[in-house]
Structure formats: structure tokens, C-alpha cells
C-alpha positions as CSV (number, residue, x, y, z in Angstrom):
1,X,-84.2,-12.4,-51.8
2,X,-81.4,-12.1,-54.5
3,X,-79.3,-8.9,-54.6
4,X,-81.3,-7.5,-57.5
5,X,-84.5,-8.8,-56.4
6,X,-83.9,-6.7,-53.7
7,X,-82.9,-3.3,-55.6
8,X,-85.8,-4.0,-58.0
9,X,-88.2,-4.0,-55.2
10,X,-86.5,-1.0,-53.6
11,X,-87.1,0.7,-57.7
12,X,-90.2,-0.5,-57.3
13,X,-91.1,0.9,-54.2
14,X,-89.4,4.8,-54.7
15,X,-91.1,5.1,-58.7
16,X,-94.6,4.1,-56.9
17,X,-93.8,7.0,-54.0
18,X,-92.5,9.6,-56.4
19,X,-93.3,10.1,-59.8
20,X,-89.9,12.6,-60.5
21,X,-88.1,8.6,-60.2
22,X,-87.1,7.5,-63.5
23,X,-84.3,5.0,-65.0
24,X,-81.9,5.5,-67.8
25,X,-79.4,3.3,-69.0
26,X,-78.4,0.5,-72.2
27,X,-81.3,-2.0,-72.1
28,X,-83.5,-1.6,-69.1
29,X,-86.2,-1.7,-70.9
30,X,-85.9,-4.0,-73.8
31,X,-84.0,-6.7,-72.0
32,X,-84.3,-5.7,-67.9
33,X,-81.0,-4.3,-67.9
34,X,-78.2,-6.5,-67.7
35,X,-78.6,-8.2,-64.5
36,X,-82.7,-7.6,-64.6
37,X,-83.3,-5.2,-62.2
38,X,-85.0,-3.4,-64.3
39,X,-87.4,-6.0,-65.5
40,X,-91.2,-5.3,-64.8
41,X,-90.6,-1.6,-64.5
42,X,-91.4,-0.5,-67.9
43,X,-94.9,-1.9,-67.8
44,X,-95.2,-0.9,-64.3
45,X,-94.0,2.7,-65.0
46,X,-94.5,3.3,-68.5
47,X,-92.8,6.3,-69.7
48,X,-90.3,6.6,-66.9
49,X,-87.7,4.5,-68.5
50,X,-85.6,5.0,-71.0
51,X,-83.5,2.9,-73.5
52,X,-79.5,5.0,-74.6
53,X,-77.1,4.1,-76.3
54,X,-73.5,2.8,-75.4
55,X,-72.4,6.8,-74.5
56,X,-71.6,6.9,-70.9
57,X,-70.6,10.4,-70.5
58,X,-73.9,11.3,-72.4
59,X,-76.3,9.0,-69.8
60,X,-75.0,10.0,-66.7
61,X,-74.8,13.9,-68.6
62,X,-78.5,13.6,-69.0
63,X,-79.0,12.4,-65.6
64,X,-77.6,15.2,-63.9
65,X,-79.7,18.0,-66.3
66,X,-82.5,15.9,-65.2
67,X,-81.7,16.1,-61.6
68,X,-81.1,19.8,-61.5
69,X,-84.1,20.2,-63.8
70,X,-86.0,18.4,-60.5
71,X,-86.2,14.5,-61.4
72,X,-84.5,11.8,-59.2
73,X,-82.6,9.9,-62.1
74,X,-81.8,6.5,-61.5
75,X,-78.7,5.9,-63.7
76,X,-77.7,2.4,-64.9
77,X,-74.3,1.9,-66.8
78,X,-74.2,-1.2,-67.8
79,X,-70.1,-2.3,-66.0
80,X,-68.8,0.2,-63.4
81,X,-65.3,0.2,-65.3
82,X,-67.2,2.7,-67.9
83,X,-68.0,5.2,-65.6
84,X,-64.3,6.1,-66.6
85,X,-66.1,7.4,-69.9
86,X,-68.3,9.7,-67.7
87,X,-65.8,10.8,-65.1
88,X,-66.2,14.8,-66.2
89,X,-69.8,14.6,-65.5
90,X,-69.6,12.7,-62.4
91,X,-66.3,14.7,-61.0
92,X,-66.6,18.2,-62.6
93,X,-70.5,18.3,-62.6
94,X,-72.5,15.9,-60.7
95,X,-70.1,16.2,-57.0
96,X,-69.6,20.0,-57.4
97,X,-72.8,21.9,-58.3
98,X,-74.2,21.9,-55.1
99,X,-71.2,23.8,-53.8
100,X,-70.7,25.8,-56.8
101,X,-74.0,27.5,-56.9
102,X,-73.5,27.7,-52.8
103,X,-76.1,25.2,-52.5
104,X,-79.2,26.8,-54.6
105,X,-78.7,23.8,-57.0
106,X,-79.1,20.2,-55.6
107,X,-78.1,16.8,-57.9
108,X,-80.4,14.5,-56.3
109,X,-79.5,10.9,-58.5
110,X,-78.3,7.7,-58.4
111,X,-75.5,5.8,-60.5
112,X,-76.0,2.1,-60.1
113,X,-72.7,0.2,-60.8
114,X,-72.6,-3.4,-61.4
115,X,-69.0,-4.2,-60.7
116,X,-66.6,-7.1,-59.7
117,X,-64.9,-10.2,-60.6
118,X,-67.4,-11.9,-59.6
119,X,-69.7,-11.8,-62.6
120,X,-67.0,-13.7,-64.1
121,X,-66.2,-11.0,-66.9
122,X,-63.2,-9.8,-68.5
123,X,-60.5,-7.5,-67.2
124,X,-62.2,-4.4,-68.9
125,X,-65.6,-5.2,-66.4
126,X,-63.9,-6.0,-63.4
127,X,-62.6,-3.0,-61.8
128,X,-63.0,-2.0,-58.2
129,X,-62.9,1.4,-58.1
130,X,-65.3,2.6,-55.1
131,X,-62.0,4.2,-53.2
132,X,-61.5,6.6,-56.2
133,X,-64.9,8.3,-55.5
134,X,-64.9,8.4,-51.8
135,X,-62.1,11.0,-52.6
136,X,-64.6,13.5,-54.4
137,X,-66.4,16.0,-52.2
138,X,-69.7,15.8,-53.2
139,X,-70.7,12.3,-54.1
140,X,-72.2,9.9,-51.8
141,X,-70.7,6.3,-51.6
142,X,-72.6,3.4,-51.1
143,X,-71.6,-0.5,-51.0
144,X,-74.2,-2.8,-50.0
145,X,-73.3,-6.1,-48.5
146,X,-76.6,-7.6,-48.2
147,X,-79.6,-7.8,-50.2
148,X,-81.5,-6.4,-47.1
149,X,-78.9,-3.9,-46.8
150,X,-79.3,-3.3,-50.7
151,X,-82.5,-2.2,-50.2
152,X,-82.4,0.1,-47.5
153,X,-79.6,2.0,-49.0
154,X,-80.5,1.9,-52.8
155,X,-84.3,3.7,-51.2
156,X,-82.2,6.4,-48.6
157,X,-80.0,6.8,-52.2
158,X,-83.1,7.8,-54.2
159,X,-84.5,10.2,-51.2
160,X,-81.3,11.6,-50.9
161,X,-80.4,15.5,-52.6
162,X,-76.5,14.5,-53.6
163,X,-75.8,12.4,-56.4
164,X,-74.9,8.8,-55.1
165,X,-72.4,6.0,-56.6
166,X,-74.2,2.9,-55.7
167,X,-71.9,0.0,-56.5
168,X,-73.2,-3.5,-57.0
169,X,-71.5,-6.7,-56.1
């Protein structure tokens, strides 16, 4: 099984369990998302995905409202290097409300973050920037190795209460 075969599945699996699951993110419906993990899940799930625009710091925005509203957003942006664009909402918002509201307000979501040189894509997409967030209190860091190991961790990252930066190599 290929890495996002394996997250897919995983998807698959949590937005059958729990209908609060949904995905947001530039063209995870229309085209699968950029490296088709999202492909089936529309007309699997229909209504619990949703097309944005390029507007990082307005995806992963929504997708903390959402989780403190009681969804479990799934968060695609489409090259890890643009979660720059949304680091207020991720630093300031996402990582800290739990212990700003001394833990009456929970941010249970999931940023998936295709990343790496890799995919063969220019300086601007190729970033590794996983040790910058395992710096914020707050935020869960995960980095899968193996599609097994994708899986397991990208299901435990939807199930869990604290927002979680899942990088994808």
C-alpha cells in the first residue's frame, strides 16, 4: 500500500466512524487533492468536503472555528511551506486555546502537510520545517515513516483532542 493509499483508507475509515470528520482544503474534491488522497471521499461522504481557495490563513482559520464549534477538521494545504501563511492561526490560536480557556475549549483537528524534496518541486514547496512546530506547546507532531505507520497515526491524529501537524513525505 502507497503512502496515500494508506492515509486515504485511514480518511476513509475515521469519516465512516464519526460523522463530526470532514476535509477542507484547495481541490480535494474536484481533483482528489493534490496527491489524491482525497479521491473517492466526496461521493463517499457527500457534504463533508469542501473545495477553498488558495488562503491558507483562512483554511486552517475555519478549521479551528470548526473544531471548537465540535467537528474534527481534517485540513489539507496543498505544500507544507504555506503553512507559513497560516502560522497566526496555527501558533496563536490552534496550540493555545486549550490552555487559554484552562482547558474548557479543546481544538481537536488535523493539518495534513505534504512536504519534501522529494516530490521533485521547486524551492518554495520543499521546506522541512517539522522542528519549528515541535517547539509550540500545544500542537502534536506527527511524521510517519511508513504507510502502515501512516495509517495508524493519521486515525490516533483524528481521535485525538489537540490539533495535530501531520507532515507527509
Amino acid at each position: 500500500m502507497a503512502f496515500n493509499e494508506a492515509i486515504r483508507s485511514a480518511l476513509h475509515e475515521e469519516m465512516e466512524r464519526d460523522e463530526s470528520v470532514f476535509v477542507i482544503g484547495e481541490d480535494v474534491s474536484t481533483h482528489g487533492g493534490p496527491y489524491k488522497v482525497t479521491e473517492g471521499i466526496p461521493e463517499a461522504f457527500p457534504g463533508r468536503i469542501f473545495e477553498t481557495p488558495i488562503a491558507e490563513a483562512g483554511i486552517v482559520g475555519i478549521g479551528v472555528g470548526a473544531a471548537m464549534a465540535g467537528m474534527r477538521p481534517v485540513v489539507e494545504l496543498m505544500y507544507l511551506d504555506f503553512v507559513t501563511c497560516a502560522m497566526d492561526e496555527v501558533v496563536n490560536q490552534a496550540a493555545k486555546m486549550r490552555y487559554m480557556t484552562g482547558g474548557q475549549a479543546r481544538v481537536p483537528m488535523v493539518i495534513r502537510l505534504p512536504c519534501g524534496i522529494g516530490r521533485l518541486l521547486a524551492a518554495q514547496h520543499s521546506q522541512i520545517m517539522e522542528s519549528w512546530f515541535m517547539h509550540v506547546p500545544g500542537l502534536q507532531v506527527v511524521v510517519p515513516s511508513t504507510p502502515a505507520d501512516a495509517k495508524g497515526l493519521f486515525k490516533s491524529a483524528v481521535r485525538s483532542s489537540d490539533p495535530v501537524m501531520f507532515f507527509e513525505y
